[in-house]
N, C-alpha and C positions, 0 to 999 in steps of 0.2 A: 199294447204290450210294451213294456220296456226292459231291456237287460241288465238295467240299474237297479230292479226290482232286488230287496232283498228279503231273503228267508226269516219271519219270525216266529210266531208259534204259533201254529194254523189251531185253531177251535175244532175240537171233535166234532165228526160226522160221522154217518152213519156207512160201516162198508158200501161198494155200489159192485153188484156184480153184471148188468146188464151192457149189450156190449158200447152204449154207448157214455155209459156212466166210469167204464173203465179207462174208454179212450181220453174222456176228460180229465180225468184224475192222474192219468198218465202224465199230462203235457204237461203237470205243476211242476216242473224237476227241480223247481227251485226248494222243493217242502220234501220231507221224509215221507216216503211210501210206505205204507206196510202191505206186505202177501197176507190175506187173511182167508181161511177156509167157511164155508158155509153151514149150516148149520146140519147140514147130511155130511159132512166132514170132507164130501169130496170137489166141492163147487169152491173155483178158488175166486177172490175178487180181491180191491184195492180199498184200504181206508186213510186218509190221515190225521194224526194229531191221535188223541188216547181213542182206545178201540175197547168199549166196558163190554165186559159179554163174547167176546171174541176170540178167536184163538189166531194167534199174530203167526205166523210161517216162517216169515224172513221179514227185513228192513231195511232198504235204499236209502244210504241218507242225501241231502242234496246236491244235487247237479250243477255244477254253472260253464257254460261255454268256454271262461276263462279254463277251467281246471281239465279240458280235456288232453290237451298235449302234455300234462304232468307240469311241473312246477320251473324246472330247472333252465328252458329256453326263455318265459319270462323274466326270470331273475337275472337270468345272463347278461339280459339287453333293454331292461329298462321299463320292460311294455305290461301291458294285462292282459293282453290278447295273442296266442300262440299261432299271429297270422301274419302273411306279407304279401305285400302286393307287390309282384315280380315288375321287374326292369322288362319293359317291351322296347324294342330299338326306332330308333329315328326318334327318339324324344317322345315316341308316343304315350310311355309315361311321364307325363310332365314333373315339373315344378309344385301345379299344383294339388298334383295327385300324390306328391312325396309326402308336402306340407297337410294334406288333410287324412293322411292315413298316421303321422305322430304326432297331430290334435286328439286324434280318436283312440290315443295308446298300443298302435300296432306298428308295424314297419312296412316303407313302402323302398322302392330303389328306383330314381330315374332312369330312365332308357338312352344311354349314353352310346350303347352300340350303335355303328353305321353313321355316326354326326361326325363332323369338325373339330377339329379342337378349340377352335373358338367357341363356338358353340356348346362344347361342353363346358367348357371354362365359363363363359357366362352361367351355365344353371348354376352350377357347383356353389360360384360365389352367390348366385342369389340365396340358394337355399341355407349358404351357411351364417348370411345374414339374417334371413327369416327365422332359422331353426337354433341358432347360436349352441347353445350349448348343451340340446336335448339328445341323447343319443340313442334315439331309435329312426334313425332316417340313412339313405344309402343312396351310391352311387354304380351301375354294372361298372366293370372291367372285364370287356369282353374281348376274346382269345380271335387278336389281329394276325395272323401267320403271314397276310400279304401286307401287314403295315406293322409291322415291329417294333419302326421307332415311333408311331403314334400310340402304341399301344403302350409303349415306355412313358412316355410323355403324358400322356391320361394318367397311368399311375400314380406319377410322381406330382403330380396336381393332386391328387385325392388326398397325400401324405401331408401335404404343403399345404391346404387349405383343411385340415382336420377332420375329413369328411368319416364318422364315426366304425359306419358298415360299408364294409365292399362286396358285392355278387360279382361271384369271377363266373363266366358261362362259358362254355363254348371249346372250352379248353383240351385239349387230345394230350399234350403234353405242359408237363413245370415249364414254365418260361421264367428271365430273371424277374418281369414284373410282376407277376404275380404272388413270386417267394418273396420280394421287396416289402411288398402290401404285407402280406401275412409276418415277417421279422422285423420290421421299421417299430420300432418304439417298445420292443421288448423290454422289460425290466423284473426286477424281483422283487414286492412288497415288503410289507415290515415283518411280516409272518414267514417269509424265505420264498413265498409262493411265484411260481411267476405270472407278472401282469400283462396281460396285452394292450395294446393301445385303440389298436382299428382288430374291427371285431369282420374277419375273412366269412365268408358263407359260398359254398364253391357249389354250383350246379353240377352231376355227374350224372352220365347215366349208361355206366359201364363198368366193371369193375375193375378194372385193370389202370382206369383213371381215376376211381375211386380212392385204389389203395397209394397212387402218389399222394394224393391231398390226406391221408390219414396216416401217412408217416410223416416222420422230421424231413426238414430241407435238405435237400443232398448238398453236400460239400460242394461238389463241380460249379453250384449256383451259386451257394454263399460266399465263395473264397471270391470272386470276382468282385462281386457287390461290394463286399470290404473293400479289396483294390483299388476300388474306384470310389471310395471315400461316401458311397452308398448306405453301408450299414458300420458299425461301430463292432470291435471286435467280440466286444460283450454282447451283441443284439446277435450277432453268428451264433457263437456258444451256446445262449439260452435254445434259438430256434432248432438247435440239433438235437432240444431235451422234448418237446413239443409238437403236435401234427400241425403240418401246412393251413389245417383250417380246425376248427373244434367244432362248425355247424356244415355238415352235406348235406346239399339237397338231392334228392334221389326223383332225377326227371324219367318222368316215364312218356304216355303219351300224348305230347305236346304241342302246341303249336309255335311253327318256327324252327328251332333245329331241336330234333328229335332221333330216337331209334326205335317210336315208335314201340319200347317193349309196354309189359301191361306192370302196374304197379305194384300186383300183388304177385308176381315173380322178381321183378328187380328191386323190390324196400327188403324181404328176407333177406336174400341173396349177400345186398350188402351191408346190412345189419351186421349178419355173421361174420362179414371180411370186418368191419366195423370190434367187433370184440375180440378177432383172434389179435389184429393188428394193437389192440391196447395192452392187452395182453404179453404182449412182444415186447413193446416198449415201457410198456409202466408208467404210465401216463398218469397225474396223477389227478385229474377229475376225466368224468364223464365227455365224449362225445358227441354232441346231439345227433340225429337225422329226421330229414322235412323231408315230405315229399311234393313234386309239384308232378303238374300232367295230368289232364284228366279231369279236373276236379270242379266243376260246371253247378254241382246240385248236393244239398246238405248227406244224400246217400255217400256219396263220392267221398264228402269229406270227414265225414262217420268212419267210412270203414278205411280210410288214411291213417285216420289216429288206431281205430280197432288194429290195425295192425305194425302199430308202435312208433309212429309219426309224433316227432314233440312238437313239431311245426306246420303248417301247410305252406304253400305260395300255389297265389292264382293269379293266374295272367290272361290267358285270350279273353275272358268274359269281361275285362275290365277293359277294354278296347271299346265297347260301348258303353262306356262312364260317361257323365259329363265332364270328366276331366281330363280325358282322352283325347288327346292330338289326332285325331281323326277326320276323316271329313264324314259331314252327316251319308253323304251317297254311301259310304264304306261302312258306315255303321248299320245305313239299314240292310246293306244284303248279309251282315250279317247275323243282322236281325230275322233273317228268312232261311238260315244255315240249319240245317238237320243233321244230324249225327254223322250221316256218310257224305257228306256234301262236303270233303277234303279230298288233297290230292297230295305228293309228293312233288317236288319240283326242284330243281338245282339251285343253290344256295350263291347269293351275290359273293358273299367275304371268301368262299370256299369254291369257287367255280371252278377253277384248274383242277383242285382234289376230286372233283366230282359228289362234294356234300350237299345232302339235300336237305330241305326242309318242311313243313308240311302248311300248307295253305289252304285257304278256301279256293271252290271249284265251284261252287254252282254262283251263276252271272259273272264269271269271268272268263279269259282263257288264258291265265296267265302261265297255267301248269304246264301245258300244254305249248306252249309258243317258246315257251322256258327251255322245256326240252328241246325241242328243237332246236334250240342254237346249241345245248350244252351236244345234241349230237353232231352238229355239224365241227365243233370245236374239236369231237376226238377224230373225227375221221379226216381231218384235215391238217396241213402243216401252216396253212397261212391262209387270208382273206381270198388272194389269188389264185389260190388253190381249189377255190369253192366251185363247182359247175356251174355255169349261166344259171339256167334254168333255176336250181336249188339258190341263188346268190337272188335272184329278182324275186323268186317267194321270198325271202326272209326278208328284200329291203322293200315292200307291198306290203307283204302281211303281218309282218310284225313289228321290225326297226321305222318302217314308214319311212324309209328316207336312204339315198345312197350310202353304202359302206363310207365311202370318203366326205360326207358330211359328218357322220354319225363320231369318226376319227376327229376330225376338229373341232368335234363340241369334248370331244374326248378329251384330246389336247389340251383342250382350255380349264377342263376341270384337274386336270393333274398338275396342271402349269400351277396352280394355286394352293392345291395339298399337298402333293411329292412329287418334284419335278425329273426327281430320279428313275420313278414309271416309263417317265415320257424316252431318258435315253432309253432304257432295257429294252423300251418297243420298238425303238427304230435296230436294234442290234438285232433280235429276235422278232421277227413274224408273226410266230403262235401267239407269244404277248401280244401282241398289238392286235391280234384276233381276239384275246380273252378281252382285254379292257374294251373293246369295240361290243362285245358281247353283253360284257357287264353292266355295259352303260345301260342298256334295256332293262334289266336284272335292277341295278340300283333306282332308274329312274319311274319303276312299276309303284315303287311303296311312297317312293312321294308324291306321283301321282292319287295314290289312296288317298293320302295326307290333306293333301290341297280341293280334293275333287274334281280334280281334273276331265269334265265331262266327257270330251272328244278321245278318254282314254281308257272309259267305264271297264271296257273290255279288256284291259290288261292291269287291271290293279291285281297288287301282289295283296293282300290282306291273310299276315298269321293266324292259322286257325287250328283247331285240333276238333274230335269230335266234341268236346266237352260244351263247346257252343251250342251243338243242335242242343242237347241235357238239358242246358240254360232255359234254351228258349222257350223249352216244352214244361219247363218248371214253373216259371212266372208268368206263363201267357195269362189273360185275364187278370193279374194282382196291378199292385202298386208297382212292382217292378217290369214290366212291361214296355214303357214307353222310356227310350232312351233318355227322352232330356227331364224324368223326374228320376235317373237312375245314378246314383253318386256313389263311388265306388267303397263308401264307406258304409252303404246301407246294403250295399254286394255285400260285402264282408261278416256284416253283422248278422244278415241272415241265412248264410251260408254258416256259419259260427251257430246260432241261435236254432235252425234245422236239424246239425250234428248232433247237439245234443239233447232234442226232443225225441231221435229217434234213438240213439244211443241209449235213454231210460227205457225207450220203448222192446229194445235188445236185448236189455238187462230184464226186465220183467218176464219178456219170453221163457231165459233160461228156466225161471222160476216155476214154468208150469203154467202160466197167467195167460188165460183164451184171448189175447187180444186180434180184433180184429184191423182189417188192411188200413183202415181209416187210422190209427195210430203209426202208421209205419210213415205216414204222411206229415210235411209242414207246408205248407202257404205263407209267401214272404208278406210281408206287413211293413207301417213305419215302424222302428224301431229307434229307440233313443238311450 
């Protein structure tokens, strides 16, 4: 089968009303359907191409994967395919998972969360030499609250090196880098319209942070920015006519930092804040909304668009790519993940706040160890404050090593990022308790990364339930076995599934007896 296939003028045949003549003529989505009744006028069946002799009901015209998020997110950005392969942090979306998802005409965004800035800065430039001047590829910009000036710093690298699409995630409140990204290279076309330069796409999954990113920038951010020779007073102006971003993604439940709501209470939801808010301002094109969370198996991403998704993004299933920064250990448990085989667990970048994220739980104890320090952290003022007893469990069974080692590898890592960490913790206790904490927190997901054997038991690995979906979707296919799984052929048959069941939806309405076996796709190669 391939997706390249295109619709030409199928040869008459004769209706099929049995149920497995139905099912097949179903999955043609690429050809016009006719609803045709039977010759007792009440047996309905499928024919296509001319129907002599028949009395035609209705007619489906063709289908294509492209055409399910509606028109306008494609055109926005370049692509043919209303898909994105979401930013997973520590790099675990690579380089060259950015590079093979805008070969394939979709978008992908690096996983720039939780790295260095060198490190970031090395993908950036590689990709923007690789990708030069195709604009469907991205970078995260994720919502640093413990690192504000690297999360300035990322930004202003995205601007400075052209990088086309930003995924802000993470975010609770507007920070100046985020309104930067979104008002940096404002302008008005020849037409009067205004152009954007870098195309914002903001993860939300609440709506009270929704509706920052779907109004204009507030004054209090822009006047600054100007100040500081950041924005241009013309680039302020325009962005106060304009929302902070023109694509949200509406995260539901996801792995990684989540709340965990269900998609089809939070895509309405803010849909609706979505039109009052345009409404308001008079904005004068469309807003998109994508939704990501959840979205493991072509049902998932059927009824994202059925319920008025212009976009998707899928991220924990593409963790077993082979393009996946991963290590093979991490890939296979989560290869063997089931729907309830997550947990909740305190988040490294938000540890103080007490954010959490949601993880795999079956073959690790990362959840579980997690919290435990995050309790130890509230019920205490300092390291020394910990009771013997509760202090020698945590440096045994989980840190593996003395509080005062665990502090000078701490040291050493801050000494090289912010060395300004390092005072705040010798002023403050508590800090120098959370960073001592975090290091377990941050050093879980690189252990994932690396495979770190002697660490099996505490690897952090983002998950949501959507992996179990996955797994129980492709077992037996082509997609199955990790290293023939390329997250381009994830995509296409999660795209390619959508919309075989979506005809199969649309024919329901119609009255059409289709049986369970059309509600069904099987991934395949596809090209």
């Amino acid at each position: 089968m391939s997706v390249l296939a295109v619709a030409g003028s199928p040869a008459a045949s004769p209706p099929v009303f049995s149920p497995e003549g139905i099912t097949a003529r179903a999955r043609r989505i690429r050809e016009p359907v006719h609803v045709v009744s039977g010759p007792d006028r009440r047996e309905l069946g499928l024919a296509t191409g001319p129907v002599p002799g028949g009395q035609v009901l209705g007619t489906l015209p063709p289908l294509y994967p492209e055409w399910l998020g509606g028109r306008t997110f494609c055109e926005a950005h370049g692509v043919r395919f209303p898909y994105v392969a979401g930013e997973m942090a520590n790099g675990i979306a690579t380089t060259r998972m950015v590079s093979a998802m805008a070969g394939a005409e979709m978008i992908g965004f690096f996983g720039a969360g939780g790295l260095a800035y060198p490190e970031v800065e090395r993908a950036v430039h590689t990709l923007a030499h690789e990708l030069e001047s195709r604009p469907n590829w991205g970078v995260n910009l994720i919502h640093s609250p413990a690192e504000p000036a690297l999360e300035s710093r990322v930004a202003e690298l995205l601007l400075r090196c052209g990088v086309p699409r930003i995924s802000a995630s993470a975010f609770m409140e507007l920070t100046p880098a985020v309104v930067l990204c979104s008002a940096h290279g404002l302008r008005r076309g020849a037409d009067g319209r205004i152009v954007r330069r870098t195309g914002l796409l903001a993860k939300v999954s609440r709506p009270e942070v929704a509706e920052r990113f779907l109004s204009p920038a507030p004054p209090a951010l822009l006047g600054p920015l100007v100040a500081q020779g950041k924005l241009t007073r013309q680039e302020a102006e325009l962005a106060a006519l304009v929302p902070v971003a023109e694509d949200i993604t509406v995260e539901a439940d996801s792995g990684g930092h989540t709340d965990n709501r269900p998609l089809s209470v939070l895509l309405p939801r803010i849909a609706a804040l979505r039109d009052a808010l345009c409404r308001r301002f008079g904005y004068g094109r469309p807003v998109r909304l994508g939704a990501a969370g959840g979205l493991g198996t072509p049902e998932a991403v059927a009824a994202a668009f059925a319920l008025g998704a212009s976009y998707v993004v899928v991220g924990s299933v593409n963790q077993t790519a082979t393009e996946a920064d991963l290590s093979d250990e991490a890939k296979a448990m989560l290869c063997d993940a089931d729907i309830s085989d997550v947990a909740m667990a305190p988040a490294a970048d938000m540890f103080e706040l007490g954010v959490k994220l949601q993880v795999l739980s079956r073959g690790t104890m990362f959840a579980q160890r997690a919290g435990r320090l995050h309790a130890a952290y509230r019920a205490h003022g300092s390291l020394e404050e910990i009771p013997s007893v509760l202090r020698a469990s945590i440096e045994r069974d989980v840190l593996r090593a003395p509080f005062d080692e665990i502090w000078e590898r701490t040291r050493a890592f801050w000494e090289q990022r912010d060395p300004a960490e390092i005072t705040r913790a010798q002023a403050d206790p508590k800090h120098r308790m959370a960073l001592v904490f975090r290091w377990y927190l941050g050093s879980s997901s690189r252990w994932a990364i690396t495979g770190e054997g002697s660490r099996r038991a505490d690897y952090q690995i983002w998950c949501g339930p959507a992996m179990g979906a996955f797994n129980r979707w492709v077992a037996g296919t082509s997609l199955a076995d990790p290293a023939h799984r390329s997250v381009v052929q994830i995509a296409l048959n999660l795209l390619e599934g959508a919309a075989v069941l979506t005809r199969a939806h649309q024919l329901r309405t119609y009255g059409v007896p289709l049986p369970s076996e059309a509600f069904t796709y099987t991934p395949c190669e596809l090209a």
